[in-house]
Structures are given as C-alpha cells and as structure tokens.
DSSP file (Angstrom, degrees, kcal/mol; ACC not computed):
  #  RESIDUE AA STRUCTURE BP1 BP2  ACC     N-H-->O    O-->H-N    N-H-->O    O-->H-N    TCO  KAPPA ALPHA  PHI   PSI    X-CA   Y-CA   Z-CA
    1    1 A X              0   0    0      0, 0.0     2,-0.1     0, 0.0     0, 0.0   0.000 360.0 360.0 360.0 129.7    7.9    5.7   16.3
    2    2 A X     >  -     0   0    0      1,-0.1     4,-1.5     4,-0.0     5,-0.2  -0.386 360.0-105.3 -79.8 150.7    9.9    9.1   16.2
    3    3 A X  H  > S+     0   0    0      2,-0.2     4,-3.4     3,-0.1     5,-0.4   0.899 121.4  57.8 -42.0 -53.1   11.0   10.9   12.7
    4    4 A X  H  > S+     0   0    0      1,-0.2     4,-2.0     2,-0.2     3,-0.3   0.964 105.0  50.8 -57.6 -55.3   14.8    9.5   13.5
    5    5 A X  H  > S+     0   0    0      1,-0.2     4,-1.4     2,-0.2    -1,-0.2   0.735 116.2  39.4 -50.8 -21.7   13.6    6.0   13.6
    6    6 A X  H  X>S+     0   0    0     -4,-1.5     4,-3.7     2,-0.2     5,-0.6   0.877 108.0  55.1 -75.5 -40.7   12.0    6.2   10.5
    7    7 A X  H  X5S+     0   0    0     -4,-3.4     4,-1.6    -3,-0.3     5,-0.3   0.935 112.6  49.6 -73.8 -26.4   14.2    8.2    8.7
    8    8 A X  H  X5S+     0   0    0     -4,-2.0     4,-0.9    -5,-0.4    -1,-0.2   0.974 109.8  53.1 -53.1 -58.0   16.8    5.3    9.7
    9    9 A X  H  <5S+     0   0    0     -4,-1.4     4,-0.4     2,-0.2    -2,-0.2   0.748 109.9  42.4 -30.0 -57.7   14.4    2.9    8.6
   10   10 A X  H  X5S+     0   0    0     -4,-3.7     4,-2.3     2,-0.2    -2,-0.2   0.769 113.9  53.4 -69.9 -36.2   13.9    4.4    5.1
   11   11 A X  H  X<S+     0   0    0     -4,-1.6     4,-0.7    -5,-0.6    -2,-0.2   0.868 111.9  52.0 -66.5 -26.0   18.0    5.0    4.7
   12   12 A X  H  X S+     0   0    0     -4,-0.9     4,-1.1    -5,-0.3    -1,-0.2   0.821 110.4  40.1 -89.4 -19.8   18.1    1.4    5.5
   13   13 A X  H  > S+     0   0    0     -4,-0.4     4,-2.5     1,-0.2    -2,-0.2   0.761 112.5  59.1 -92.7 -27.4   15.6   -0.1    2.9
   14   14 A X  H  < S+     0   0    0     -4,-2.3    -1,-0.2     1,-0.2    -3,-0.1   0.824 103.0  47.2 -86.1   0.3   16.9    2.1    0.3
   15   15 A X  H >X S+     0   0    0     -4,-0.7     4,-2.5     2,-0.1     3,-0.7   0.589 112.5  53.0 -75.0 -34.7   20.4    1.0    0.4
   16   16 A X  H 3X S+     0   0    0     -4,-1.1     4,-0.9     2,-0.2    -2,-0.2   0.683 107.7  48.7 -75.6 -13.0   19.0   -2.6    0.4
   17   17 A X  H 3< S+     0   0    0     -4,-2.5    -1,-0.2     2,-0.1    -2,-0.1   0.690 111.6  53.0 -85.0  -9.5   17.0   -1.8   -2.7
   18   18 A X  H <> S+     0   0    0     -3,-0.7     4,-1.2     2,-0.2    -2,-0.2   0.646 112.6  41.8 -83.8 -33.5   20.3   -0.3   -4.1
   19   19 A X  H  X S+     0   0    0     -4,-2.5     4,-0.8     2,-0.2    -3,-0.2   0.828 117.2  48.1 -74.8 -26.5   22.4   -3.5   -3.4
   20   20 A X  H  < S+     0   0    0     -4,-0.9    -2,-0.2     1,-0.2    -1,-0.1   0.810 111.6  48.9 -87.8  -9.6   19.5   -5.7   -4.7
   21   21 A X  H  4 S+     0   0    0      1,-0.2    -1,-0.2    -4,-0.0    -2,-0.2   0.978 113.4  47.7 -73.9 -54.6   19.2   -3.5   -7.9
   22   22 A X  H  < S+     0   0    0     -4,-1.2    -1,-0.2     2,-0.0    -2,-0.2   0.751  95.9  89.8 -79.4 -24.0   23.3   -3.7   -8.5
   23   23 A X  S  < S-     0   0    0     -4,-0.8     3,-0.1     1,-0.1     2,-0.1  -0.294  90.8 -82.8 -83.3 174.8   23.4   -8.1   -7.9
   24   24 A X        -     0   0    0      1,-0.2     2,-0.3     2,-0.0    -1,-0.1  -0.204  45.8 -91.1 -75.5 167.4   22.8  -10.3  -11.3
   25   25 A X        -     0   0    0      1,-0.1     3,-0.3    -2,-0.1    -1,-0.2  -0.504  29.6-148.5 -80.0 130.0   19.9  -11.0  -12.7
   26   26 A X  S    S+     0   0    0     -2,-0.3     5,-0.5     1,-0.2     3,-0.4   0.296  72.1  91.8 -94.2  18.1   18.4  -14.6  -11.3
   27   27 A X  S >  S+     0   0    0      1,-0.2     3,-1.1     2,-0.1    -1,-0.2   0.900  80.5  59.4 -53.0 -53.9   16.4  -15.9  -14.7
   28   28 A X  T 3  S+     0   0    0     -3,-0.3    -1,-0.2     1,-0.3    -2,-0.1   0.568  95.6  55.6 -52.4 -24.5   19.2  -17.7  -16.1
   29   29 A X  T 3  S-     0   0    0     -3,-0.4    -1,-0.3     2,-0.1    -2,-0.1   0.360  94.9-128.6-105.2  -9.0   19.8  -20.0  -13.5
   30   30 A X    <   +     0   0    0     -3,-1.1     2,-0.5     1,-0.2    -3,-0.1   0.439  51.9 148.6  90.2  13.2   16.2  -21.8  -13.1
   31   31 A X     >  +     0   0    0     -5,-0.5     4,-0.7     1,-0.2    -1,-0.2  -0.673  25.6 172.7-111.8 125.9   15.9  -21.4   -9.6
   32   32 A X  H  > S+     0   0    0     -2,-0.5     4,-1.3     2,-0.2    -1,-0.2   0.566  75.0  67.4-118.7 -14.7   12.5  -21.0   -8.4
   33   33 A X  H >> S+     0   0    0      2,-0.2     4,-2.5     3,-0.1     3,-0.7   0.953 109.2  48.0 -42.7 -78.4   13.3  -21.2   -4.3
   34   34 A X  H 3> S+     0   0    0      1,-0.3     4,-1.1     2,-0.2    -2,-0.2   0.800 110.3  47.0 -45.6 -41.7   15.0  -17.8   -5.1
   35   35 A X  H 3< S+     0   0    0     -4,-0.7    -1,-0.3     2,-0.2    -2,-0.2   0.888 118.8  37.6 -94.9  -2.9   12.4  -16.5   -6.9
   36   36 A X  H << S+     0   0    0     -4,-1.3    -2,-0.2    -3,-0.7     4,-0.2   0.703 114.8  52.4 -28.6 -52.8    9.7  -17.3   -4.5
   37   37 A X  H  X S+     0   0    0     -4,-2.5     4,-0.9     1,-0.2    -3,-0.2   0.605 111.7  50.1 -99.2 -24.7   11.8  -16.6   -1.7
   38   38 A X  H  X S+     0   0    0     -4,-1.1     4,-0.9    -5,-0.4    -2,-0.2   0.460 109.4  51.7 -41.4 -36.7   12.4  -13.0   -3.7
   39   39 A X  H  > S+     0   0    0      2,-0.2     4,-1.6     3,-0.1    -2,-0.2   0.643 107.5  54.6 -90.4 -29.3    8.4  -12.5   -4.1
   40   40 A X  H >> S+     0   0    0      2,-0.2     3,-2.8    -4,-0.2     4,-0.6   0.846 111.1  40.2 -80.6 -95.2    8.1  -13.1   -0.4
   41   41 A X  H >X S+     0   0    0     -4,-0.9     4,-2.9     1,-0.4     3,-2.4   0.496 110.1  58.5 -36.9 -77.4   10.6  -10.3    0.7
   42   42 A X  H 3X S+     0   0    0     -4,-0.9     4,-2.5     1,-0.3     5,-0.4   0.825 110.7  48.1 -42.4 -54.2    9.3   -7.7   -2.2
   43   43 A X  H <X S+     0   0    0     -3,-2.8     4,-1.1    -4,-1.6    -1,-0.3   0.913 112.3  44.1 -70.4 -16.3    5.6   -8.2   -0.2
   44   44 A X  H X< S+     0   0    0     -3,-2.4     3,-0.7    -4,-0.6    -1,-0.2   0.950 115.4  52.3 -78.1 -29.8    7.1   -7.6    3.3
   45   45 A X  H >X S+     0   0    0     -4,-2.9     3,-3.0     1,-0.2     4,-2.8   0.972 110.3  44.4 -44.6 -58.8    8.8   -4.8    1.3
   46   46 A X  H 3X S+     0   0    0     -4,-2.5     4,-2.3     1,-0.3     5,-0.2   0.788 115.8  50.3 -60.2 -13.7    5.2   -3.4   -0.2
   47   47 A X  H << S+     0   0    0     -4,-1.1    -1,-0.3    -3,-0.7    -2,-0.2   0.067 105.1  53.3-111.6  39.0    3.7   -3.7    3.3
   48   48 A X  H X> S+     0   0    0     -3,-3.0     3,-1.5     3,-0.1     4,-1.4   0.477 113.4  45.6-133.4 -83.5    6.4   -1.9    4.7
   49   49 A X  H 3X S+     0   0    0     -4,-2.8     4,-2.6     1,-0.3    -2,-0.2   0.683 107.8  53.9 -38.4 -29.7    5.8    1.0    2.1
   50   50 A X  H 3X S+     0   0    0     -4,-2.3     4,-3.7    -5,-0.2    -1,-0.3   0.945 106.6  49.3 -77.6 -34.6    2.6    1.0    2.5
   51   51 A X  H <4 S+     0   0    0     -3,-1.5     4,-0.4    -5,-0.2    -2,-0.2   0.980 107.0  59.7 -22.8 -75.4    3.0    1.5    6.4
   52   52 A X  H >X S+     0   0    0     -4,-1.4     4,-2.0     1,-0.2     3,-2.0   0.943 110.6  46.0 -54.3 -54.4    5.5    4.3    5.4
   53   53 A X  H 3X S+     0   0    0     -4,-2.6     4,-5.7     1,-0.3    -1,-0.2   0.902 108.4  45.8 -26.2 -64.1    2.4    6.1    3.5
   54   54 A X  H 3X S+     0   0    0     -4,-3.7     4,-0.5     1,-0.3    -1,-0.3   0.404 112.8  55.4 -89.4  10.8   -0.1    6.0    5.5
   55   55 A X  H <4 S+     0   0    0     -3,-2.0    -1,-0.3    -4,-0.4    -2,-0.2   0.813 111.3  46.6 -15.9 -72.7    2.4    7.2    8.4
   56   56 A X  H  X S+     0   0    0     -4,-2.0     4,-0.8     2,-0.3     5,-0.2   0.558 106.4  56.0-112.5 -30.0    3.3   10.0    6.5
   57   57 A X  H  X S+     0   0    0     -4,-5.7     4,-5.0     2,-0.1     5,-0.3   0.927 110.8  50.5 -52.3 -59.0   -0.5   11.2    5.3
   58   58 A X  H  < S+     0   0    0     -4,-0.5    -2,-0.3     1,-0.2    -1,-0.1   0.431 106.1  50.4 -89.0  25.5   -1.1   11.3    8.7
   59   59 A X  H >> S+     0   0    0     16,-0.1     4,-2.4     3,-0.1     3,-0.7   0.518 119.9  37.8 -96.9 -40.8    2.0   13.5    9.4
   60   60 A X  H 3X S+     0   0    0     -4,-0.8     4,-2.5     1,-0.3     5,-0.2   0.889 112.9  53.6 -93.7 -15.1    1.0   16.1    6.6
   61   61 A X  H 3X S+     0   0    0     -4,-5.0     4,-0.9    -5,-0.2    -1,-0.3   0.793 120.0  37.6 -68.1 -11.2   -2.8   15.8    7.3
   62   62 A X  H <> S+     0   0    0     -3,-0.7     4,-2.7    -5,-0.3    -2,-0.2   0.861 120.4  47.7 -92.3 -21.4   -1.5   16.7   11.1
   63   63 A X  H  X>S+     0   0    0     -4,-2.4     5,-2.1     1,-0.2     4,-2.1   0.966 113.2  45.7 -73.5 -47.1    1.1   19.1    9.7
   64   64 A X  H  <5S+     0   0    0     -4,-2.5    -1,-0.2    -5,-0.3    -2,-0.1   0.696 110.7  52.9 -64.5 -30.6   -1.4   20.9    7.3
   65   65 A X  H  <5S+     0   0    0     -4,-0.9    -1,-0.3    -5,-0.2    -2,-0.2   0.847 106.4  53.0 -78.3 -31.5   -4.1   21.2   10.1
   66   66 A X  H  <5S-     0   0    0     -4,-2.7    -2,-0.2    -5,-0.1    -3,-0.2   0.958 116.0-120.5 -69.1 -42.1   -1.3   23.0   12.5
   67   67 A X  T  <5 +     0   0    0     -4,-2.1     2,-0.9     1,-0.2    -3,-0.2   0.709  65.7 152.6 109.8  32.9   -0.7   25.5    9.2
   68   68 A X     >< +     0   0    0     -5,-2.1     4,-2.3    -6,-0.1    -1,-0.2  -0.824  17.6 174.5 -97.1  90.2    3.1   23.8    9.6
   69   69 A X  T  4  +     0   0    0     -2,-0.9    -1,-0.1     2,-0.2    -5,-0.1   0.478  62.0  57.7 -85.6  -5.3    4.1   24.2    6.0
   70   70 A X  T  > S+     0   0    0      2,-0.2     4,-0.6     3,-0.1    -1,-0.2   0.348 111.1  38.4-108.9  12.3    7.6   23.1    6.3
   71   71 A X  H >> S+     0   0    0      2,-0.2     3,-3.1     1,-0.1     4,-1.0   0.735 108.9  61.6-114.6 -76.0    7.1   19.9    7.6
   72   72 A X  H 3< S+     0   0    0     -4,-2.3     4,-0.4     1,-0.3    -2,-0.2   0.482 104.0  52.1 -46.5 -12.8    4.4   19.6    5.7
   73   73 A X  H >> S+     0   0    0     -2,-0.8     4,-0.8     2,-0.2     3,-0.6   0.785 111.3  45.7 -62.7 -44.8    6.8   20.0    2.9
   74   74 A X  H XX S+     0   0    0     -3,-3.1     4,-1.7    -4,-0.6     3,-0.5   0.879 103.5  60.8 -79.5 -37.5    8.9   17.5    4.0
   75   75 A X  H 3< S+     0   0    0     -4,-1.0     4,-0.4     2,-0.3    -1,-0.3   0.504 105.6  48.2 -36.4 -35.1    6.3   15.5    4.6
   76   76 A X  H <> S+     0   0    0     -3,-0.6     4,-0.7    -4,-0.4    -1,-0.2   0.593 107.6  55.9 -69.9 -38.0    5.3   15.6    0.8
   77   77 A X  H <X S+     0   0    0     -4,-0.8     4,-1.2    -3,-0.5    -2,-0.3   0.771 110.1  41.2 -99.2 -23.1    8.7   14.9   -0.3
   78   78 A X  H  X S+     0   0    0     -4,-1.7     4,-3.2     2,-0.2     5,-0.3   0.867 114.4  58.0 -88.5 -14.4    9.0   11.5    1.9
   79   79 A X  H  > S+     0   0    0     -4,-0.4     4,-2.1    -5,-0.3     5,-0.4   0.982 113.1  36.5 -49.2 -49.7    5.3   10.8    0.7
   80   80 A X  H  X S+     0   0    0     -4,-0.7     4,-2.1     1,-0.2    -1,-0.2   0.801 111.3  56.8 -83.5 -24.1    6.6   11.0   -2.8
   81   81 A X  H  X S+     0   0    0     -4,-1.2     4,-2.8     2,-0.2     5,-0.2   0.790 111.7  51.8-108.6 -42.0   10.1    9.2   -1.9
   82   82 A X  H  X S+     0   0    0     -4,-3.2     4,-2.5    -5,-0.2     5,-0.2   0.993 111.0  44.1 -52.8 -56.2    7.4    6.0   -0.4
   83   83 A X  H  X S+     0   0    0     -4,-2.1     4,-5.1     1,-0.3     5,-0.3   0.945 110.6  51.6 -71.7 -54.6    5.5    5.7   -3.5
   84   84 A X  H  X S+     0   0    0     -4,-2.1     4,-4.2    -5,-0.4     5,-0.3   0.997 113.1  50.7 -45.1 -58.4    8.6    5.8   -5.7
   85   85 A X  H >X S+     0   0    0     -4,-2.8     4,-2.0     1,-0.2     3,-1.2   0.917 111.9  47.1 -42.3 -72.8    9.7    3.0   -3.3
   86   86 A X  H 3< S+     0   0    0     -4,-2.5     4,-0.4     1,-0.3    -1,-0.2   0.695 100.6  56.9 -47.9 -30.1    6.9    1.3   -3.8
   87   87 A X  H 3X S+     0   0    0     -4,-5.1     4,-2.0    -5,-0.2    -1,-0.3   0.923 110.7  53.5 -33.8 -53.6    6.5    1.5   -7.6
   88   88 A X  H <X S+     0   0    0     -4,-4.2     4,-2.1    -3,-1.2    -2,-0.2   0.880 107.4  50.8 -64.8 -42.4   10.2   -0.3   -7.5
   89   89 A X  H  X S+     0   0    0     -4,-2.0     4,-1.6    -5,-0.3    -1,-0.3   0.658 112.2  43.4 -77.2  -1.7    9.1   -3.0   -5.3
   90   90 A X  H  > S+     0   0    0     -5,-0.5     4,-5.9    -4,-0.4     5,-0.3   0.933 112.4  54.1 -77.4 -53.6    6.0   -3.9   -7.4
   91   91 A X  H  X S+     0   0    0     -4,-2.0     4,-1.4     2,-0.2     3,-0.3   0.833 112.2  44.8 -42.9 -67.5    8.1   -3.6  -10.4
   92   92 A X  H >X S+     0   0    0     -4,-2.1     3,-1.3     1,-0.3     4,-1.1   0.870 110.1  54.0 -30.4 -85.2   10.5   -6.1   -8.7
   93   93 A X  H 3X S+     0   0    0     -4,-1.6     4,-1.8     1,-0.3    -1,-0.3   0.767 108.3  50.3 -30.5 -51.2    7.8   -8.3   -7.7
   94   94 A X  H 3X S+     0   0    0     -4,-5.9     4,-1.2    -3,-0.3    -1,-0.3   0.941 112.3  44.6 -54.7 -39.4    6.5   -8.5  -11.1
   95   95 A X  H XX>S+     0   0    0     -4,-1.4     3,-3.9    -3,-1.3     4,-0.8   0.902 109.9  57.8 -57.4-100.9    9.8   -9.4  -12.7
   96   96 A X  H 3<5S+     0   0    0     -4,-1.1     4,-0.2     1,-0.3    -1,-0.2   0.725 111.7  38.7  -7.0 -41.6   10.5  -11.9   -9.9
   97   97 A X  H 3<5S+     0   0    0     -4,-1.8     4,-0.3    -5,-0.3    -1,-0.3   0.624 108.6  62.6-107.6  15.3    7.3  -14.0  -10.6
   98   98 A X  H XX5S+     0   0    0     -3,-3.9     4,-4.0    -4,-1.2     3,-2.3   0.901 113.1  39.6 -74.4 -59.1    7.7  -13.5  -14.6
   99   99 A X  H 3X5S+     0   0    0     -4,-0.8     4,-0.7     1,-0.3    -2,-0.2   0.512 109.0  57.7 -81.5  -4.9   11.0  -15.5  -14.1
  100  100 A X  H 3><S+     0   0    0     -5,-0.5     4,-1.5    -4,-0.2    -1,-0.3   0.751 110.3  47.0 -76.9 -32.8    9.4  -17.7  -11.6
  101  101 A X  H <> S+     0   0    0     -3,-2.3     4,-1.1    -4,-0.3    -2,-0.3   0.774 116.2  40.8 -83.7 -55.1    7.1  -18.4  -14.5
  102  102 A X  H >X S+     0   0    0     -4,-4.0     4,-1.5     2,-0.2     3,-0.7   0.990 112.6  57.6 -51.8 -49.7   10.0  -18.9  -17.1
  103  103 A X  H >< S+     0   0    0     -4,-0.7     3,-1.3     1,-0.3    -2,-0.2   0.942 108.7  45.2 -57.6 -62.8   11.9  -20.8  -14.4
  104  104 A X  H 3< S+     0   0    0     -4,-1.5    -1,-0.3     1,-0.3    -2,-0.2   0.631 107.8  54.7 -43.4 -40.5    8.9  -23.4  -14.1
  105  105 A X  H <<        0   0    0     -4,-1.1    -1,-0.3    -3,-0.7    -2,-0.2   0.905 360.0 360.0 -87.8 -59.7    8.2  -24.0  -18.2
  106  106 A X    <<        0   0    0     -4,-1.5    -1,-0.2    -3,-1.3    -2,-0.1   0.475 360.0 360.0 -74.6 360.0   12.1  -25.0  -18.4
C-alpha cells in the first residue's frame, strides 16, 4: 500500500469519526441492535488503527535507519495522529457498551 492510499484512507476515517462525533447521542432511545451494531464497527475501527501503527513504526524505523529525518518526522506526526484516533475509538467503544448496559437494565 503506497503513502497516497493511506493518507486517503486516514482522511476517510477521520471524516467518518467527525460525522459520527456530530450525530445524537443513542442512550435515550433503548436500542441495543444500535449499540452492538456500534461496538462492532468501533473494533473494525481499533483494528484498523492498530494496522495504521504498526505501518507507520515500520516506516520511521525504515526512515530513521536511512538517517531520513523528514519523513521520519512525518512519520511521527501520523504515528501520533493513529494513537489519537485510537484513543477516540476506545473511548467510543466504551461509551457504546455503557449504554448497551443501560439500554439492557431498562
């Protein structure tokens, strides 16, 4: 996979983590399909990020051994731009099965 297909790749999940951050919050409504079906997509998410990681180690471990210190830069900053992703989707995933857990008790 080339740097453009990736970077396409990340530009595309992080506009879909920006429309699912903007819709309402789904607690209220009991529906426990939705958050299920919500818990599954946040793990293809995390195993998508983790993918992006360990990609992008072995782009600055390659970058760092060449002495290429601006791609290794860059390299740093989408390392740090995964992890952040990946924080959000945990965070999400927790949420999701808290309110899967409320949903169930009502």
């Amino acid at each position: 996979m080339n740097r453009n297909t990736m970077k396409t790749i990340m530009i595309a999940a992080c506009t879909a983590l920006a429309c699912i951050a903007c819709l309402p919050a789904q607690a209220d409504n009991g529906d426990v399909k939705q958050d299920t079906k919500d818990i599954r997509q946040d793990r293809r998410d995390l195993r998508q990020d983790r993918r992006d990681i360990r990609h992008d180690r072995h782009d600055l471990a390659r970058d760092v051994a060449k002495g290429d210190t601006a791609d290794a830069a860059k390299d740093r900053r989408d390392l740090r731009k995964d992890r952040r992703d990946r924080r959000q989707d945990r965070r999400d995933k927790r949420q999701d099965k808290r309110e899967r857990r409320h949903d169930m008790v009502k």
